[in-house]
N, C-alpha and C positions, 0 to 999 in steps of 0.2 A: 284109583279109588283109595288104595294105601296110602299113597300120597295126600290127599285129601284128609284123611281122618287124623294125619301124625301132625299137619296143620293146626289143626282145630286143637290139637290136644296139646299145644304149646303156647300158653294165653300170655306168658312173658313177652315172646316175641314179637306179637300185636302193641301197634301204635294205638293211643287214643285218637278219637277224630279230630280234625284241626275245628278249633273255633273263630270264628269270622273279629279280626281285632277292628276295635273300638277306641275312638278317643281316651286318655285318660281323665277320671272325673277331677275336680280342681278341688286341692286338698283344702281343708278349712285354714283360716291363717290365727294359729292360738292367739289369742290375747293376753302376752303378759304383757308386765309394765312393763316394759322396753318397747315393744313396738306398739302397746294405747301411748305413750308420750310421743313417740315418731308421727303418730297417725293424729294426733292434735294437733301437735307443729303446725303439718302438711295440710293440714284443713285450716288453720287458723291462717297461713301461709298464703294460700288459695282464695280467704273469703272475707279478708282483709279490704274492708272499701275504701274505694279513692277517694282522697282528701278533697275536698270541695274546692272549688278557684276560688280566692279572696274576691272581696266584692271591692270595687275602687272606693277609692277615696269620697267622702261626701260631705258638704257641706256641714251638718250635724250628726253624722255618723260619730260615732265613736271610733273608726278605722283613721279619721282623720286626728286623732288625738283632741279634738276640740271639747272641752268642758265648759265652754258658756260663762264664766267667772265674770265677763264685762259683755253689759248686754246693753243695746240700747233703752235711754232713761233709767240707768246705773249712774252711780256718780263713781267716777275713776279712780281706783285706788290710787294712791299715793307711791313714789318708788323715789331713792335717790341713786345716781348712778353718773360715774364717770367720763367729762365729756371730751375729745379731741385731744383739750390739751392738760387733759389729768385732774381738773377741777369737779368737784361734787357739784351735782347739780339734780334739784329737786322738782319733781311737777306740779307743786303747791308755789313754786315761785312765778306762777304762769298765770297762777287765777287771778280774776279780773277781764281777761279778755279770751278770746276764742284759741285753741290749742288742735293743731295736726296734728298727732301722733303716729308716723308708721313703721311698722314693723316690715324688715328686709334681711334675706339670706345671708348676703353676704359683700362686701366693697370687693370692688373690682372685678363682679362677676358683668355680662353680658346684660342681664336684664337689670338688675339693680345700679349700673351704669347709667344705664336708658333713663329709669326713673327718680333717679335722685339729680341727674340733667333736667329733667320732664320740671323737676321742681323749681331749680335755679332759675330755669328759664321764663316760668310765670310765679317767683319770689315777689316781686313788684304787686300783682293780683292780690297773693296773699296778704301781702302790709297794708295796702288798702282798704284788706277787709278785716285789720286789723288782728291778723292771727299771726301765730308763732307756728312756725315748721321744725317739729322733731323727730329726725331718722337713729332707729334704732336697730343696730343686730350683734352679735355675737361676738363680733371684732373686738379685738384691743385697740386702746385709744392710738395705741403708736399707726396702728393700721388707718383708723379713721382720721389721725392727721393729713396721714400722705394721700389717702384718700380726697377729704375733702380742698387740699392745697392743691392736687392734680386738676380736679374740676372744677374751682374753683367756686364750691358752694358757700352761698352765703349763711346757710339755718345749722343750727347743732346737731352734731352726731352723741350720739350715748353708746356706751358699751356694756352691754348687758352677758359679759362675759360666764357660760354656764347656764344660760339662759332664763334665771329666775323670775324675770319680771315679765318676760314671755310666755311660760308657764303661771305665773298669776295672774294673768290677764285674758287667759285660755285661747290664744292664736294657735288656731288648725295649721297642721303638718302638712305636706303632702305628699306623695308618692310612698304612701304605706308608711309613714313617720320619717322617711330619709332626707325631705328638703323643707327647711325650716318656712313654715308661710309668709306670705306676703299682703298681711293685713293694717287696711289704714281706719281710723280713729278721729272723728271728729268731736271735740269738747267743746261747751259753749263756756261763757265768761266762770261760770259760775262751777267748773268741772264735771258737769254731767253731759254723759255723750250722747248726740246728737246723730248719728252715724255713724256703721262699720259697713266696711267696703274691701272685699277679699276679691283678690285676682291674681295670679300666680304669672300663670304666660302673657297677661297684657298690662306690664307694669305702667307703662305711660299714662293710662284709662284712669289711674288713681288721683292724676291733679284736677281734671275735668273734676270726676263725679264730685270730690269733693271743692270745689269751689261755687259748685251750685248748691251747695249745703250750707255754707257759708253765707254767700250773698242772699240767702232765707232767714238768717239769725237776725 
């Protein structure tokens, strides 16, 4: 019992109860400016939307760079430019009778091979129907020489060097503006055009359609 009473009488020695531990609660995260800038990043970072897929290329689209500048029943601006063999040469020196005009990437590529042969080859058709065949692209005339002396084409090359008369005459681009288009132009005597005819991968398709425009003049 002595024992007992000299226990109780010694309250230092006594433990408190243990208490049952608990998660710790999650501390508030201050907000200074250092981390609200951190925390707009990361959210701006996060909620950033994906760029939409370009739309292809379209006939009238504006993705095609086309501006419409020569439209059918337009009378054809005028341009003078550089042909083969370095001489000026005007498309006012053509009125009077029915005028080709096409526009092509590049000499010596795979498809503009095809269609400036496509031409040569029914050249006779066109004189018949009494028109003038003129291929025009980007080349320097020293290029459309050996060009045209390689295939032996009969009709004029132009060199529309920097592309200005390509651009005033509004021929669509294509593959998102990287490959220059591949549009033809048909003029009646009097320079107003009668047909445009765009076709990129079936360059040959360009003598047909327009020779049945022609034999309608």
């Amino acid at each position: 019992m002595a024992f007992a009473v000299s226990t109780a009488c010694r309250p230092s020695l006594l433990l408190p109860p243990r208490q049952r531990s608990s998660p710790p609660r999650p501390r508030p995260l201050l907000c200074t400016p250092s981390t609200a800038a951190f925390r707009r990043g990361a959210l701006s970072a996060t909620t950033t939307p994906t760029p939409a897929r370009a739309a292809l290329p379209s006939t009238t689209g504006r993705n095609r760079i086309v501006c419409g500048k020569v439209s059918k029943g337009s009378a054809a601006p005028n341009f003078t430019l550089r042909d083969q063999d370095g001489r000026a040469v005007s498309l006012s020196k053509f009125k009077g009778r029915p005028v080709v005009v096409y526009f092509y990437p590049a000499d010596e590529t795979p498809g503009c091979t095809k269609q400036a042969c496509a031409f040569r080859d029914s050249y006779e058709k066109f004189k018949k129907a009494g028109a003038e065949v003129i291929g025009i692209s980007g080349d320097d005339a020293a290029s459309h020489k050996e060009f045209k002396k390689k295939y032996k084409l009969p009709f004029t090359l132009l060199s529309d060097e920097g592309n200005k008369v390509r651009k005033e005459w509004g021929v669509p681009a294509d593959l998102f503006g990287t490959l220059p288009g591949r549009q033809t132009y048909v003029l009646d005597k009097n320079g107003v055009v009668q047909y445009i005819y765009n076709n990129q991968f079936q360059p040959e398709k360009h003598i047909g359609e327009t020779l049945k425009i022609l034999q309608s003049l």
